[in-house]
C-alpha positions as CSV (number, residue, x, y, z in Angstrom):
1,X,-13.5,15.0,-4.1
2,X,-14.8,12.7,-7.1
3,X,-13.3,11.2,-10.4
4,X,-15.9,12.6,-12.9
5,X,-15.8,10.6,-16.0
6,X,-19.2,11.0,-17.1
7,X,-19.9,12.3,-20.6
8,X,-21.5,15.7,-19.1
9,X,-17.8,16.5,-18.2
10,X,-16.3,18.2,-21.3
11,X,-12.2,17.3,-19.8
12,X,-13.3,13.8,-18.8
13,X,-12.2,12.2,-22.3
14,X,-8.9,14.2,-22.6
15,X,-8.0,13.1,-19.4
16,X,-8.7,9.0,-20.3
17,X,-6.7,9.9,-23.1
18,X,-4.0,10.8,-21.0
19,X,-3.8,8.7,-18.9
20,X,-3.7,5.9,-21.5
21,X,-0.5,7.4,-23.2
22,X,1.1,6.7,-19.8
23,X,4.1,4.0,-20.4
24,X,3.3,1.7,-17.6
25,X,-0.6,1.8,-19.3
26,X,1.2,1.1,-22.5
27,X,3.0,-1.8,-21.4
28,X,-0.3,-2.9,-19.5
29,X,-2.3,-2.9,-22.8
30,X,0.7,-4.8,-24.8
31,X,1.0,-7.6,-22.5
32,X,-3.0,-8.4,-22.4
33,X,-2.7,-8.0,-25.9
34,X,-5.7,-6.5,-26.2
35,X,-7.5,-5.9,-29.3
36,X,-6.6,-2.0,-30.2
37,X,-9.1,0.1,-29.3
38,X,-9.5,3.8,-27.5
39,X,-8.7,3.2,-23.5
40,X,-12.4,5.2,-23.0
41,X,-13.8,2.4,-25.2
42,X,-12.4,-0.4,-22.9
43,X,-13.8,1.9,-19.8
44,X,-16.8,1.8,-21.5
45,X,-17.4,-1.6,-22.4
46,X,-20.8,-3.1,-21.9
47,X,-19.6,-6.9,-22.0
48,X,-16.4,-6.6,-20.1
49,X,-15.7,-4.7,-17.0
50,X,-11.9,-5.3,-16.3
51,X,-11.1,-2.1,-17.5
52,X,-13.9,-0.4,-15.4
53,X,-13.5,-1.7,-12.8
54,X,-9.4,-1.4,-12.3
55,X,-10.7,2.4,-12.6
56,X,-13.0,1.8,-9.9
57,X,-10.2,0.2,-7.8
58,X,-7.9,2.8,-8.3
59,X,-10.4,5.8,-7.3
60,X,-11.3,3.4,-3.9
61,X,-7.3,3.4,-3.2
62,X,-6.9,6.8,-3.5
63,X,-5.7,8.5,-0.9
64,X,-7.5,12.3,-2.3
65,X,-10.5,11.0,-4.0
66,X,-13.7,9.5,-2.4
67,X,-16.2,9.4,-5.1
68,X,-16.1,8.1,-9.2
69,X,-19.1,9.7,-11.1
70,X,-19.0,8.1,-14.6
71,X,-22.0,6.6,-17.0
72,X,-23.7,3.5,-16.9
73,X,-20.9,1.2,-19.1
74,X,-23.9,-2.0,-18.6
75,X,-25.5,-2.9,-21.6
76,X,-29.3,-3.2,-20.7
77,X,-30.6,-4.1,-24.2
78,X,-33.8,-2.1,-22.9
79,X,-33.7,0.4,-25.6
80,X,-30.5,2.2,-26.9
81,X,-31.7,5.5,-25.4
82,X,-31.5,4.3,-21.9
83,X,-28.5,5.9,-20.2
84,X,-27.2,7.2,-16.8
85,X,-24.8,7.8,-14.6
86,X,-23.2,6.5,-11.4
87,X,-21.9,8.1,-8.9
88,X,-20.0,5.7,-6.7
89,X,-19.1,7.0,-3.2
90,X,-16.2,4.8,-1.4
91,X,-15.5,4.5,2.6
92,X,-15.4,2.1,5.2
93,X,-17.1,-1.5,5.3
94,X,-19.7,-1.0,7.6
95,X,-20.1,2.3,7.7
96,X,-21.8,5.6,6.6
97,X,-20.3,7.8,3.9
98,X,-19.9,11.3,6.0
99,X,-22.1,14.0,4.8
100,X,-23.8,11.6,2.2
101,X,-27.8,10.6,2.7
102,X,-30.6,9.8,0.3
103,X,-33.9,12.2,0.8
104,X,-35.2,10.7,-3.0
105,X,-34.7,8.9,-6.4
106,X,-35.9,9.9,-9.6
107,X,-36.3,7.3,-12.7
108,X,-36.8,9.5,-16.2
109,X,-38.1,7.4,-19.0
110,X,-37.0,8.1,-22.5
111,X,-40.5,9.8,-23.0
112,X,-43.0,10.7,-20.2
113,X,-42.8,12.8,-17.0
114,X,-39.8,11.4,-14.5
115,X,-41.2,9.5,-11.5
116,X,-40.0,10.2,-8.0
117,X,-39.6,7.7,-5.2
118,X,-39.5,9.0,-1.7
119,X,-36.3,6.8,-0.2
120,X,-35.8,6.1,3.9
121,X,-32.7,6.0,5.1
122,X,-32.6,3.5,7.9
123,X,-29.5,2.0,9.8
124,X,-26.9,2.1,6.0
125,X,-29.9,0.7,4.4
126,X,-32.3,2.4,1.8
127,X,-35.8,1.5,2.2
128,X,-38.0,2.6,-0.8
């Protein structure tokens, strides 16, 4: 089971926007005094992670949810087309994710044909 806050989910948004109305998120946001913006915007931020990565905290505490899929929040500075998504799979220090491997990874430039790189999966390490 995953948290799937990437932009390709159409319910992902509503559901931020949810959550922020929340009272304890409320009082969370007065007491940082945070400059008033959109909880997704904070999620989203590609100079500060706090908010991200309380997200990501929360998902790795659950005790239903294994996996966070959401987009790249990072700002590259690359080229403002450059996006992606995460998918962030959480278990055990030291050990494999069940049922999870790597057979390949793909990197799709902006314009050109996508490039695939055979991965090897040795020992909880990936080996390009």
């Amino acid at each position: 089971m995953a948290l799937d806050l990437s932009a390709h989910n159409p319910g992902s948004r509503r559901f931020v926007h949810e959550i922020e109305q929340a009272s304890g998120v409320q009082s969370a946001i007065n007491l940082a005094h945070a400059q008033s913006k959109p909880l997704w915007d904070w999620i989203f931020d590609g100079w500060d992670y706090t908010v991200a990565r309380g997200v990501g905290l929360a998902v790795a505490s659950s005790d239903y949810l294994q996996a966070l899929r959401v987009g790249s929040a990072r700002n590259a500075g690359r080229s403002p087309d450059e996006t992606g998504d995460n998918i962030v799979f959480f278990g055990r220090n030291g050990t494999q994710v069940p049922n999870v491997f790597i057979r390949e990874a793909y990197v799709v430039p902006s314009h050109g044909k996508p490039v695939r790189y055979p991965v090897e999966f040795v020992a909880g390490t990936a080996k390009p």
